[in-house]
C-alpha positions in Angstrom: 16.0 22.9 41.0 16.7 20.6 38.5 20.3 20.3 37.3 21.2 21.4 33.8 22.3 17.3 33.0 19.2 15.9 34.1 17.1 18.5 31.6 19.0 17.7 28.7 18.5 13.9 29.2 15.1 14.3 29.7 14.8 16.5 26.3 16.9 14.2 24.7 14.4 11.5 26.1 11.6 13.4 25.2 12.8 14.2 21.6 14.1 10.6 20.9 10.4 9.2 22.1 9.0 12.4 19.3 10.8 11.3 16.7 9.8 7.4 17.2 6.1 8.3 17.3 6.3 10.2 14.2 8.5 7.7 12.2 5.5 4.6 13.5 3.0 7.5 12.3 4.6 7.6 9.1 4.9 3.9 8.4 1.0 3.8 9.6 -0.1 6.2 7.3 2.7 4.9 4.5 1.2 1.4 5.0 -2.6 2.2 4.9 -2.2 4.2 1.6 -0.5 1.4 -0.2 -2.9 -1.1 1.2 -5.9 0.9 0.3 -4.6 1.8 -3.1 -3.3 -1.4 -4.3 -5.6 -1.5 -7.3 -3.8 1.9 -8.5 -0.6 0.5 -8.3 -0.4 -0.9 -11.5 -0.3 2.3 -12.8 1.8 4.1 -10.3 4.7 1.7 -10.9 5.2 2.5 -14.4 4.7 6.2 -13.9 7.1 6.5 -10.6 10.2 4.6 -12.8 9.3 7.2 -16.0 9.4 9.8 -13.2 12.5 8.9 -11.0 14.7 7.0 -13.0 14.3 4.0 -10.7 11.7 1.2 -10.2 9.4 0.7 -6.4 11.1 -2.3 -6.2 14.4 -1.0 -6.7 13.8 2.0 -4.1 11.8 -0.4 -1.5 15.1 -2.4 -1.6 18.0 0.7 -1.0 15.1 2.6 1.4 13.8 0.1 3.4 14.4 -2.9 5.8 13.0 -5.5 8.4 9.3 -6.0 8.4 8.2 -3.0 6.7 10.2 -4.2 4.3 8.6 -7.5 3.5 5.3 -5.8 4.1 6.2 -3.5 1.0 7.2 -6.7 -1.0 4.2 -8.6 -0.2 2.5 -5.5 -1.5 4.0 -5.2 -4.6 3.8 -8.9 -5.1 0.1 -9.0 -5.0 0.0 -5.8 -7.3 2.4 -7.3 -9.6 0.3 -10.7 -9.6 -3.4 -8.8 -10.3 -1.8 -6.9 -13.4 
């Protein structure tokens, strides 16, 4: 029989390895969108300051950090050059 430790370091283990696979997930799917819809983004960024008070850049830069967020820069950087 298993000890009552060792199960809750394995859930612990087991919950710390769910949350990391659905934060990668997120930054997947977050990643793909704003790739895929760069040519929108000229409009979004206008409409998402109107809406929130705040600009992308300005919420890339409190939210993000390390290389998802230069990816977000380079991003908005090529959106901001095509307009």
């Amino acid at each position: 029989m298993e000890s009552p430790t060792a199960s809750c370091e394995l859930n612990y283990c087991n919950t710390d390895i769910s949350l990391n696979s659905i934060l990668l997930q997120d930054e997947l799917l977050l990643t793909s969108a704003l790739i895929r819809y760069q040519l929108i983004m000229k409009h979004v960024f206008p409409a998402h300051q109107e809406l929130f008070g705040k600009t992308v850049r300005d919420r890339v830069n409190s939210e993000t950090s390390g290389n998802y967020y230069s990816l977000l820069m380079e991003v908005m950087e090529t959106v901001e050059n095509m307009a």
